[in-house]
C-alpha positions in Angstrom: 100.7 86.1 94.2 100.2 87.8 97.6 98.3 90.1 97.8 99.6 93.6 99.1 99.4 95.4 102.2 96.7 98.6 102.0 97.5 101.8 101.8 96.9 102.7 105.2 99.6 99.9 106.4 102.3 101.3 104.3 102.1 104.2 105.7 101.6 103.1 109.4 104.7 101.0 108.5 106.9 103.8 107.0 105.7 106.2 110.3 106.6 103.6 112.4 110.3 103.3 110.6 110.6 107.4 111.2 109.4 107.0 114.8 112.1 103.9 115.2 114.9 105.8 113.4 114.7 108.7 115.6 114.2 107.2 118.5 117.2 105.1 118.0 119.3 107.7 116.7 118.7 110.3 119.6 120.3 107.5 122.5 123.1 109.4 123.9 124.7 105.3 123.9 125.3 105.8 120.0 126.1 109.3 119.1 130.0 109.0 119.3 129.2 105.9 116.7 126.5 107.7 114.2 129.7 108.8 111.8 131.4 105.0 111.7 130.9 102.3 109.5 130.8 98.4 110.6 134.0 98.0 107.2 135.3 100.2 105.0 132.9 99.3 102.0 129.8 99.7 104.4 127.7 103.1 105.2 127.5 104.6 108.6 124.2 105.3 110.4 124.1 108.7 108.9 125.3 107.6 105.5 122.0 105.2 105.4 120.1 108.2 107.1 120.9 110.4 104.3 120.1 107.9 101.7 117.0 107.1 103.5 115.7 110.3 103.1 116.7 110.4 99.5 114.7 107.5 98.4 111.5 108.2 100.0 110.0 111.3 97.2 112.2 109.7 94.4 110.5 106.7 94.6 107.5 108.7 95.5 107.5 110.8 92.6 108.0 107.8 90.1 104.7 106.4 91.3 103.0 109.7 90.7 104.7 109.2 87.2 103.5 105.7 87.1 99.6 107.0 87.9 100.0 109.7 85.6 100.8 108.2 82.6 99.1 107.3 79.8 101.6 104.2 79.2 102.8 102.2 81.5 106.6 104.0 81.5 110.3 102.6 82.1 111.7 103.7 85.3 114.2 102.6 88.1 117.9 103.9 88.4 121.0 102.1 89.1 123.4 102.3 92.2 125.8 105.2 91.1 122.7 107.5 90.4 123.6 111.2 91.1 121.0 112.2 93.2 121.3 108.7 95.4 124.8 109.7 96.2 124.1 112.7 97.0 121.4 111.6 99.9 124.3 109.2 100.9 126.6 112.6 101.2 124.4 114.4 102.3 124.1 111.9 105.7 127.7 111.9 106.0 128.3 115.6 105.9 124.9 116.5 108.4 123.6 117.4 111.3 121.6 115.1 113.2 118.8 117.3 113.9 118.1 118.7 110.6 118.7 115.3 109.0 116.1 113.4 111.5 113.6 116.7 111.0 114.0 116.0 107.3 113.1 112.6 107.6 110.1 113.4 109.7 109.0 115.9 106.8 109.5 113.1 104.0 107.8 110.3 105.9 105.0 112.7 106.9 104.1 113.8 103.3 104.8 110.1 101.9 102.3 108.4 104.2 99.6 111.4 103.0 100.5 110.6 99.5 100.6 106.7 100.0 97.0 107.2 102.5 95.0 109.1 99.4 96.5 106.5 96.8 93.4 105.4 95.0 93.1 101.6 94.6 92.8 102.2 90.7 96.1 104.9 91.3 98.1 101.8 93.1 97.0 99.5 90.5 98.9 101.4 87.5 101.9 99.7 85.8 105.4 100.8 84.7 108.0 99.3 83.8 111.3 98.7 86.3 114.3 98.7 85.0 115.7 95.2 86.3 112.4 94.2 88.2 109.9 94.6 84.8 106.4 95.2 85.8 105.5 96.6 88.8 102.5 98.1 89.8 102.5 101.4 92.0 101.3 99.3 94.9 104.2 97.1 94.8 106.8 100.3 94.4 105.3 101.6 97.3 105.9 97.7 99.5 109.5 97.2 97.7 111.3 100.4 97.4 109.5 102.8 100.0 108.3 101.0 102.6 110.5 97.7 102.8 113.0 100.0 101.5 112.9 102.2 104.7 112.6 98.8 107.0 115.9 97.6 105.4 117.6 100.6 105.8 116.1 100.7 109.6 117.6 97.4 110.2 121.0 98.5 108.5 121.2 101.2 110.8 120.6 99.2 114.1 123.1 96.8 112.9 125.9 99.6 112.2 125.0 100.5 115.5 125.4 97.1 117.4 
């Protein structure tokens, strides 16, 4: 097994998606696109915006949860979760502004978090729900940080 990236790259990685995303999504070239979606089943930039700011403290807060417990704990949710369609909405509905200030705010307290992770804190084990174990390091690569980088890439696609 690979070893993982440290701390401190996570979170250079995650700022450096929030730097990307904003930059991309302040070009005057794609605003008249940042509504529209590629098909009808796919997300527009501001959909995957939304949701993008979503995931960052939910998975967040399950690693605090996975630190935290005395048992290593079940956790993960599935794709019609409440509170992921609701980041999804929540892109589609907003302004560009607040939503890339919000995005700012979520990857600057996530990389502080992910920076003072302990290397006993990111070794701690739960439980995902179709993954199994995962440690808190490898919640932070998969759904945070590669998370974000997929979603980045999903975004400059849409906007193609």
């Amino acid at each position: 097994m690979s070893s993982l990236p440290t701390s401190e790259t996570h979170a250079q990685r995650l700022e450096q998606v929030g730097a990307q995303l904003t930059t991309l999504l302040q070009r005057p070239d794609v605003a008249h696109r940042l509504r529209s979606a590629k098909s009808g089943d796919d997300w527009s930039a501001l959909q995957t915006l939304g949701h993008t700011i979503e995931l960052i403290p939910y998975w967040l807060h399950h690693c605090q949860t996975l630190i935290t417990a005395a048992e290593p704990p079940q956790f993960g949710r599935t794709l019609d979760a409440p509170e992921r369609l609701a980041g999804v909405e929540r892109g589609a509905t907003g302004n560009i502004e607040e939503l890339l200030h919000a995005l700012q705010t979520e990857i600057q307290n996530a990389a502080r978090t992910i920076r003072n992770m302990s290397e006993a804190d990111r070794a701690k084990r739960g439980f995902h729900n179709r993954r199994g174990e995962m440690t808190v390091g490898q919640v932070v690569d998969a759904f945070i940080v590669g998370h974000a980088e997929e979603h980045l890439a999903q975004i400059q696609t849409t906007l193609q």
